[in-house]
C-alpha positions in Angstrom: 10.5 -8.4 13.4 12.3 -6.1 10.5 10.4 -6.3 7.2 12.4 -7.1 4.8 11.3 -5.7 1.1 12.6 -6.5 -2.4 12.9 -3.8 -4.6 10.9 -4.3 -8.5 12.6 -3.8 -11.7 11.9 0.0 -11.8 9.4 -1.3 -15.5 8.0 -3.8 -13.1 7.2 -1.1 -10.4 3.0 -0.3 -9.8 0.4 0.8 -7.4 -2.9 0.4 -7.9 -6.0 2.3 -6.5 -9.4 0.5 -7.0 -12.5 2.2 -5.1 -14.4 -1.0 -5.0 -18.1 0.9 -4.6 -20.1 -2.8 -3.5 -18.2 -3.1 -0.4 -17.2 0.3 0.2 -13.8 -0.3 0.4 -10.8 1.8 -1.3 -8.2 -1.6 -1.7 -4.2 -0.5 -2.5 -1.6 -2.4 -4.0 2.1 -1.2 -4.2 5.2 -2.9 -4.6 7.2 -0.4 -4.4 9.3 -0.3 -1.4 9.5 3.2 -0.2 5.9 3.5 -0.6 4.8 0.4 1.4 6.9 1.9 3.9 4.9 4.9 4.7 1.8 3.1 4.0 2.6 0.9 6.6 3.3 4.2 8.7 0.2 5.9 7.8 -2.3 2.8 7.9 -0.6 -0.1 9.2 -0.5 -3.6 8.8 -1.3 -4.4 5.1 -4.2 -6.9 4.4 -2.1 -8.8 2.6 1.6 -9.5 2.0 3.3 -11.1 -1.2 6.1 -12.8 -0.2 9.1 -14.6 -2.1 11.3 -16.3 -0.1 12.0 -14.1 3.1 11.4 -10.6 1.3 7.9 -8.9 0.8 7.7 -8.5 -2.6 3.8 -6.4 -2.7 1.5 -5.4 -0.5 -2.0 -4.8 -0.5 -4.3 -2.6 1.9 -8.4 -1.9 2.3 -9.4 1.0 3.8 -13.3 1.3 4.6 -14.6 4.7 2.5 -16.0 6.2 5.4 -12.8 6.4 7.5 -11.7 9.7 5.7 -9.3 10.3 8.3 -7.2 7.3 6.9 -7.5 8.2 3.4 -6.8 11.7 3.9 -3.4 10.5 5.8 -2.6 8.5 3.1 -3.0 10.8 0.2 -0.9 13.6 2.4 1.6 11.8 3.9 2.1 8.8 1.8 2.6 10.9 -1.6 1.3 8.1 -3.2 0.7 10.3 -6.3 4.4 11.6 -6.1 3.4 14.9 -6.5 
């Protein structure tokens, strides 16, 4: 099945990295389209999925801190810095 995202007023637009150290998970939240895009490339399925009517509006991923393989992916290939 196609995803189908909705774009965020570009003031509206965030990603959030939180290294949550208790369960030694890095946790990502982006609703910006192009980014959830390559996420989804680069990690896969999101943990979560915020949806408004048939579009995904956010998603949100975990990624165990010891799979550094993942994390270094998404840092490279995911630009989520936009650098």
């Amino acid at each position: 099945m196609k995803k189908i995202y909705k774009k965020a007023n570009i003031s509206e637009t965030e990603t959030t990295v939180n290294v949550l150290y208790g369960e030694k998970i890095l946790s990502i939240y982006t609703n910006k389209v192009e980014l959830q895009r390559e996420l989804n490339k680069v990690l896969g399925e999101p943990k979560k999925e915020y949806i408004k009517g048939r579009s995904i509006i956010g998603s949100c991923w975990e990624v165990p801190l010891k799979d550094k393989i993942k994390i270094s992916k998404m840092i490279l290939k995911a630009n989520i810095f936009e650098l």
